[in-house]
GUBA-878491 format. One record per residue (C-alpha): x, y, z; residue number from 0; residue in one letter. Coordinates in Angstrom, 3 decimals. Example, Ala and Ser with C-alpha at 12.3 -4.5 7.8 and 13.67 -1.06 7.14 Angstrom:
! residues 2
12.300; -4.500; 7.800; 0; a
13.670; -1.060; 7.140; 1; s
END
This chain:
! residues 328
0.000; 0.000; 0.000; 0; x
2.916; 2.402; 0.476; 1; x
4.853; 1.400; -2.625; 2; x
1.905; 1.198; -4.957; 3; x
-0.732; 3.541; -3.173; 4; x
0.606; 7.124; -4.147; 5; x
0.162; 6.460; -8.205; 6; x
-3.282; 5.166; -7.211; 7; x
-4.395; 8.427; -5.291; 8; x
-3.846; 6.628; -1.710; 9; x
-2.610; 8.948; 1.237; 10; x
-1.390; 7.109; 4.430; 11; x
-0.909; 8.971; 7.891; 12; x
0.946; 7.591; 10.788; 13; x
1.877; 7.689; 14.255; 14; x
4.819; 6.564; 16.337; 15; x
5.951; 7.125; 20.181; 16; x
8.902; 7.392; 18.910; 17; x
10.911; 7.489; 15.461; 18; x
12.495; 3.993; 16.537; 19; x
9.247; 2.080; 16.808; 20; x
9.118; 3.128; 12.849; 21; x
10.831; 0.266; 10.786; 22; x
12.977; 1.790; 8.434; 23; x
11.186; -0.103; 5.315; 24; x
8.187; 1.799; 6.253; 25; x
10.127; 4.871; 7.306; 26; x
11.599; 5.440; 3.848; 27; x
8.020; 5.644; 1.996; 28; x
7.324; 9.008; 3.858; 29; x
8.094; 12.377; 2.659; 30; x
7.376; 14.185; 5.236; 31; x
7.771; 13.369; 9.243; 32; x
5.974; 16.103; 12.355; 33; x
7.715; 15.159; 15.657; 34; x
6.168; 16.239; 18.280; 35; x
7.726; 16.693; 21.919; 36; x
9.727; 13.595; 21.986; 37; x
11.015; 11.720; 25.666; 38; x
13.848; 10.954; 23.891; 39; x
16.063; 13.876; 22.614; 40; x
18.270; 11.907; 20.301; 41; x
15.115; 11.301; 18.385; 42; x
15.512; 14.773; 16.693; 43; x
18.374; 14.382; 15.536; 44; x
17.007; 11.076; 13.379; 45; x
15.022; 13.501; 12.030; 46; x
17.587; 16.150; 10.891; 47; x
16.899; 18.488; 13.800; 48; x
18.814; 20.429; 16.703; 49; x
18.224; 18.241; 19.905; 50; x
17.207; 20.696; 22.063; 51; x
15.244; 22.311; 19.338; 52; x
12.066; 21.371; 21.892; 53; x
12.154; 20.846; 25.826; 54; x
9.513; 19.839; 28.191; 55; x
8.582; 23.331; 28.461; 56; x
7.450; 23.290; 25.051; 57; x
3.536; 23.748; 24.796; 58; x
1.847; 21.470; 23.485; 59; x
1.049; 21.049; 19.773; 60; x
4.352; 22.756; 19.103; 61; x
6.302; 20.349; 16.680; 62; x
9.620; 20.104; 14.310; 63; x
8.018; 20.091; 10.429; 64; x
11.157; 20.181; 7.506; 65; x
13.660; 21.089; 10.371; 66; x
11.595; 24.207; 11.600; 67; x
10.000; 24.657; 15.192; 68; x
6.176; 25.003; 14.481; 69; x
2.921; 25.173; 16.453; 70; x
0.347; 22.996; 15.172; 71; x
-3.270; 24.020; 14.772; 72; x
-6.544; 22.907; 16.919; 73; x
-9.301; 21.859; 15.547; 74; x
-12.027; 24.331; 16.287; 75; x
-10.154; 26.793; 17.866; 76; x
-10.456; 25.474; 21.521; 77; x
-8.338; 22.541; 23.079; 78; x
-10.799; 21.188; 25.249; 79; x
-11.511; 17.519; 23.645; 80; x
-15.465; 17.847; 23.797; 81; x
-15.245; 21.384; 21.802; 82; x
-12.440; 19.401; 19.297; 83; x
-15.037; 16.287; 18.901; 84; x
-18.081; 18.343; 18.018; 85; x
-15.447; 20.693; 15.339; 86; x
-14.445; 17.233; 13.725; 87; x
-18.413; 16.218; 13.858; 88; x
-19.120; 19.350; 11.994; 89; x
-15.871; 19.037; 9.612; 90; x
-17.415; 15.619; 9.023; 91; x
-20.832; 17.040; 7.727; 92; x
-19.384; 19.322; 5.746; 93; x
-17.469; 16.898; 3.491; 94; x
-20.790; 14.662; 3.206; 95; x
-22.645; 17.659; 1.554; 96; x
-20.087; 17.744; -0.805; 97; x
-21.240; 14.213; -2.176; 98; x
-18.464; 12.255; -1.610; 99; x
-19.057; 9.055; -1.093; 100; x
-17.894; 7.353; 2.361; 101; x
-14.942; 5.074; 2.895; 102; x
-15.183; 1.389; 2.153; 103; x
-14.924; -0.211; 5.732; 104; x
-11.134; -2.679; 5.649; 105; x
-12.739; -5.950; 5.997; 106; x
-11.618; -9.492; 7.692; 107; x
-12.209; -12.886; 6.571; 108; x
-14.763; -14.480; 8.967; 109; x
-13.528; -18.088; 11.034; 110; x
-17.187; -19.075; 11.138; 111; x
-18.904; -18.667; 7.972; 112; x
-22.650; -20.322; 7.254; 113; x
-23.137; -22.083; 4.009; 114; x
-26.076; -20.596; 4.016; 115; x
-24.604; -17.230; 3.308; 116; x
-23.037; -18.588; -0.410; 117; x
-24.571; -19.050; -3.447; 118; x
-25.468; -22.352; -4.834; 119; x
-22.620; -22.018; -7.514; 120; x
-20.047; -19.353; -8.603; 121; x
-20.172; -19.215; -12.426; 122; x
-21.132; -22.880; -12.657; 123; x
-18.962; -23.920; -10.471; 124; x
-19.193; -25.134; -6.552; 125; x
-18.386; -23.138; -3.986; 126; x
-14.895; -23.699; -2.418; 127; x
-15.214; -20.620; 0.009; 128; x
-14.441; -17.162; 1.142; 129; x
-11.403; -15.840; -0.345; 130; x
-8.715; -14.082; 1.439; 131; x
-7.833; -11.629; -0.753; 132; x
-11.321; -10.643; -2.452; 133; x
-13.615; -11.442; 0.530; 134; x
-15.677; -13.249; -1.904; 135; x
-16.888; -16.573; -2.939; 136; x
-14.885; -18.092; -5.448; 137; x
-15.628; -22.192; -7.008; 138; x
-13.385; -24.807; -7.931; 139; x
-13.397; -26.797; -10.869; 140; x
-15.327; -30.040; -9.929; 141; x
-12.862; -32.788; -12.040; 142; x
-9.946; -35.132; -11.995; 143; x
-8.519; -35.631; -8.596; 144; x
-7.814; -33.634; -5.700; 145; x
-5.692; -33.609; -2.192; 146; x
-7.196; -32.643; 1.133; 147; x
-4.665; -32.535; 4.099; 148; x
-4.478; -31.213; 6.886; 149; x
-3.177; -31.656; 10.630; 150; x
-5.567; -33.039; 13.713; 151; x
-8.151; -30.595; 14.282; 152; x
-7.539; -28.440; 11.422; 153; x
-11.216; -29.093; 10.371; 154; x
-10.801; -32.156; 7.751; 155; x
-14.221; -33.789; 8.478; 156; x
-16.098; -30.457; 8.220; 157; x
-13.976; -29.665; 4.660; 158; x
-14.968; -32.636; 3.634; 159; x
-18.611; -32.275; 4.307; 160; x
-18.939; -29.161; 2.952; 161; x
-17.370; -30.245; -0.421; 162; x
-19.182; -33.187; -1.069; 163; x
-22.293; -30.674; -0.139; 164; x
-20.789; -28.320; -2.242; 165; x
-20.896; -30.274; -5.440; 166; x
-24.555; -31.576; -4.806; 167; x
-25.668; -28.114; -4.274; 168; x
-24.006; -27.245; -8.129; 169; x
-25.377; -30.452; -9.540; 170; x
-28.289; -31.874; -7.367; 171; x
-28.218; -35.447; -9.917; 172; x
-24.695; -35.854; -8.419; 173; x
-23.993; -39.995; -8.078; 174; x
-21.894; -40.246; -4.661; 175; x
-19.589; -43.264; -3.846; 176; x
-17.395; -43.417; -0.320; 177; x
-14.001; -45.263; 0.166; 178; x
-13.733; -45.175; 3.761; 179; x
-14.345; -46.245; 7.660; 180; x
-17.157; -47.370; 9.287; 181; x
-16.741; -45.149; 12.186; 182; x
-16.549; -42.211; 9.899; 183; x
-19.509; -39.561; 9.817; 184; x
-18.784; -39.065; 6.162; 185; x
-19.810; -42.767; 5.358; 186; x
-22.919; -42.173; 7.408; 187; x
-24.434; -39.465; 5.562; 188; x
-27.322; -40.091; 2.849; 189; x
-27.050; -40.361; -0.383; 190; x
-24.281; -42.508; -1.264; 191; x
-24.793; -44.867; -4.514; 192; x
-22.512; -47.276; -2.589; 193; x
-20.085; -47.435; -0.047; 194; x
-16.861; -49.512; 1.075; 195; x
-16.189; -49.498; 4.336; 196; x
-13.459; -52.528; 4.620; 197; x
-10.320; -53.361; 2.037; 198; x
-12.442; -56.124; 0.545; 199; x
-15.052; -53.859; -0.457; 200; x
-12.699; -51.311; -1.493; 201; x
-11.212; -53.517; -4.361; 202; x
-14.371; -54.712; -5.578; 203; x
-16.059; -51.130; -5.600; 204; x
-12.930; -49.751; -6.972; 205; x
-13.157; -51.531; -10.249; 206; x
-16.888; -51.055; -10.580; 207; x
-16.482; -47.496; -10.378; 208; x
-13.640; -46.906; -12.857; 209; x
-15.845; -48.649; -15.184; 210; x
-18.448; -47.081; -14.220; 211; x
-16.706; -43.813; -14.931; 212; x
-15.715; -45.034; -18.089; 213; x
-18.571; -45.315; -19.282; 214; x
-20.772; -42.053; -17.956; 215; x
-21.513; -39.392; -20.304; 216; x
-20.222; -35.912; -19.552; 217; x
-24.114; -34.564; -18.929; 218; x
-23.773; -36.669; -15.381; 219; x
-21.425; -36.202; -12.755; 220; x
-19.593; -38.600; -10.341; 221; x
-18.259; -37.851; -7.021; 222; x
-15.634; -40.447; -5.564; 223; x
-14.574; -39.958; -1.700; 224; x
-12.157; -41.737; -0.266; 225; x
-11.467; -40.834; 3.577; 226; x
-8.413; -41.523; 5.303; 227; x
-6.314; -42.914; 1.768; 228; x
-3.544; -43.673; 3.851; 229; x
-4.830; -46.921; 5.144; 230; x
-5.182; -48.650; 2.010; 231; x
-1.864; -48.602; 1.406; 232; x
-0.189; -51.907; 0.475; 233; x
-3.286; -53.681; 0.664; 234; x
-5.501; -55.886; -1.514; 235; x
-7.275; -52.871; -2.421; 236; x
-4.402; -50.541; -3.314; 237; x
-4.199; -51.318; -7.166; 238; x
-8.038; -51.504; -7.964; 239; x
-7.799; -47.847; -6.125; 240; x
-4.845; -46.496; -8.888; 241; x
-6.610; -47.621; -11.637; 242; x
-10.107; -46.152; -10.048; 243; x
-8.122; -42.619; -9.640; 244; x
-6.421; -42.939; -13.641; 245; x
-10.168; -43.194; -14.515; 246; x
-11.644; -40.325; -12.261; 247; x
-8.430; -37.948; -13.800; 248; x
-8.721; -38.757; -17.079; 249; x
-12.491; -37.952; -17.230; 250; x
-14.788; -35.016; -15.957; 251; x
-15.760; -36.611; -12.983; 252; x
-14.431; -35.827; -9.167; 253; x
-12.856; -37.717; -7.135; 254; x
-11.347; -36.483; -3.544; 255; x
-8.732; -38.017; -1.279; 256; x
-8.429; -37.182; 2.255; 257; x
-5.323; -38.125; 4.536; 258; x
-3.529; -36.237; 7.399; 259; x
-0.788; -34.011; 6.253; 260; x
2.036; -36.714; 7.482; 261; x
0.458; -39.063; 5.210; 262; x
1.140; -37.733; 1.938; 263; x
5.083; -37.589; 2.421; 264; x
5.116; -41.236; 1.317; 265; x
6.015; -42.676; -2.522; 266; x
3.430; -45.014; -2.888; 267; x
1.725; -45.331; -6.380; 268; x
-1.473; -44.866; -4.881; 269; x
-0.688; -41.565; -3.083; 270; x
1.819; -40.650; -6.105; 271; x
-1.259; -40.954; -8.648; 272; x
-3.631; -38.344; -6.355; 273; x
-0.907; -35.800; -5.976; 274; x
-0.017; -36.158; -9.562; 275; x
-3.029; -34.202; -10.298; 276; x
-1.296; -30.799; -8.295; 277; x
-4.831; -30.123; -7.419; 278; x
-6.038; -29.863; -3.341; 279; x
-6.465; -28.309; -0.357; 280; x
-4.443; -27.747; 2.360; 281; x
-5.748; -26.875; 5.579; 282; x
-3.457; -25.084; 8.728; 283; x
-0.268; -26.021; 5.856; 284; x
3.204; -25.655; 6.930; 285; x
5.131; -23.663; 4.050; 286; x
6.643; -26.919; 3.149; 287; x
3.716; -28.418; 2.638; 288; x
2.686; -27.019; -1.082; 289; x
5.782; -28.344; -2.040; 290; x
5.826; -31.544; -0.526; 291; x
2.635; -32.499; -1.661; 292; x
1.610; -30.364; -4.773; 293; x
5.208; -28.918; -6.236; 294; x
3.538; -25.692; -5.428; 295; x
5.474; -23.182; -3.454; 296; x
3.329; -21.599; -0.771; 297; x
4.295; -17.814; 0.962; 298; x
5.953; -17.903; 4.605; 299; x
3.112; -19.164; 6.939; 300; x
2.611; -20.054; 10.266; 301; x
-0.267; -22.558; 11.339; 302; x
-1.215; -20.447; 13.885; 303; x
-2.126; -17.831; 11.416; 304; x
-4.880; -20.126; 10.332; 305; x
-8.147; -21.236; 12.162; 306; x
-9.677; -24.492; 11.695; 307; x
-10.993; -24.851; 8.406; 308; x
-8.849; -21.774; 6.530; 309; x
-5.850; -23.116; 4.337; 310; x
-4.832; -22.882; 0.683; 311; x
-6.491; -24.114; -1.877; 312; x
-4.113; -25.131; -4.863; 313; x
-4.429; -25.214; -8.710; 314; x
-2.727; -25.445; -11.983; 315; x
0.358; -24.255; -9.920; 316; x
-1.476; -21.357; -8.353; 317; x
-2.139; -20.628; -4.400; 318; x
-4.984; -19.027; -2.695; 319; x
-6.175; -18.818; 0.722; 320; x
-9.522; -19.787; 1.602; 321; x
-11.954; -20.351; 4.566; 322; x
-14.676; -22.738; 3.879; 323; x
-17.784; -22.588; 5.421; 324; x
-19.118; -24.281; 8.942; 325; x
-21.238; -26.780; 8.062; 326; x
-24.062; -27.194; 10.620; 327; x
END
């Protein structure tokens, strides 16, 4: 904003206790500094002036501006703060009858946000979420495959639900298969065409959805979940799974693979084949992480910058920040 702002009409004011506090990045950006009575005198003399140019006998409002001693102005004429509040009250009338139109409020991106406050689709598309930058709702393309990671507690289960209700909300004829557990809540919702919820299943589903797949015209869309990937690794289920994920990428169906964010470290064909794709989200990610797992550099982040369910959300080689929605 200080770099870019001034060719874009943007005026910034500051204050300091003292020209220290000031990082010198954000120092140099500034033409013009008013110290007031400082507790330090050596502070003057960062700014070019005598240092006994003002002592603690100095009134108040008097101030060094371009090396000169100065008195500053009040507002209204008297310096008690009631009569100064009521002069800026009036000051602030005065521009409004001008027609100006007021100042866009700076706003945050919410923690807790209710899906019932998004649209049903964005352009087409389901909604991902909220993002960071724009404040808005922006979609995701709803094919091939895609990650979701994320630490313990980071909100997995809820990201989860709120995709799969996502997509059904942008295509209501949505066919739903689950890969998972049978403790999961994700298995237990309605709707599923079929579920597995042990490795036997897994195998035998697997290769009745990639045909399945196969075959489905692009005017109906599939939605393959598979919770916790990790733990068919190296089981009887593992190939039917690759071959399952080959189909779901090279078609215009979805399918989504969830696993902790330790999980995805490994080499395995069936994890290599999900990541392959570069597409996912990663929830509470260490700045390692997009690489690790997507080839996608992320900025310097910290997880504590990121409530559960807020992470990036990563495509064709691109990052954005996102908070998905609560789901109730």
């Amino acid at each position: 904003m200080l770099a870019e702002g001034r060719g874009l009409g943007m005026h910034v004011a500051i204050t300091a206790d003292r020209p220290g506090s000031v990082p010198t990045g954000i120092s140099s950006a500034f033409q013009r500094r008013v110290a007031l009575r400082l507790a330090d005198e050596g502070g003057y003399l960062l700014l070019d002036a005598p240092a006994d140019i003002l002592s603690p006998s100095s009134p108040p409002g008097r101030a060094v501006i371009d090396g000169a001693e100065a008195q500053l102005a009040i507002v209204g004429g008297d310096p008690g703060v009631a009569e100064q509040a009521k002069a800026l009250g009036a000051l602030a009338e005065a521009i409004a009858r001008t027609g100006r139109a007021p100042a866009a409020g700076v706003g945050t991106l919410g923690t807790e946000i209710p899906p019932a406050s998004l649209p049903a689709d964005v352009g087409g598309l389901p909604v991902l979420g909220v993002s960071d930058d724009t404040l808005a709702p922006v979609g995701f393309e709803p094919s091939g495959a895609m990650v979701l990671s994320g630490p313990p507690a980071s909100g997995r289960t809820n990201a989860l639900r709120w995709l799969i209700a996502s997509v059904e909300r942008a295509h209501p004829k949505v066919t739903r298969y689950y890969f998972g557990s049978p403790r999961s809540v994700i298995g237990q919702l309605p709707g599923w065409e079929a579920t597995a919820l042990t490795v036997e299943d897994a195998g035998s589903l697997a290769k009745e959805v990639a045909a399945t797949i196969a075959e489905t015209g692009a005017g109906e869309k599939i939605l393959v979940v598979i919770e916790q990937i990790g733990d068919f690794l190296s089981t009887s289920a593992d190939s039917a799974l690759v071959e399952m994920i080959k189909a779901a990428k090279r078609s215009d169906h979805l399918l989504i693979a969830e696993n902790e964010s330790g999980g995805w470290g490994s080499s395995w064909p069936l994890l290599q084949e999900v990541k392959a794709a570069r597409t996912g989200f990663l929830l509470q990610p260490e700045s390692m992480e997009g690489d690790t797992i997507l080839k996608t550099s992320l900025p310097r982040v910290s997880r504590a910058d990121f409530p559960p369910g807020r992470g990036f959300f990563i495509a064709r080689g691109k990052s954005m920040r996102v908070q998905l929605p609560l789901v109730e």
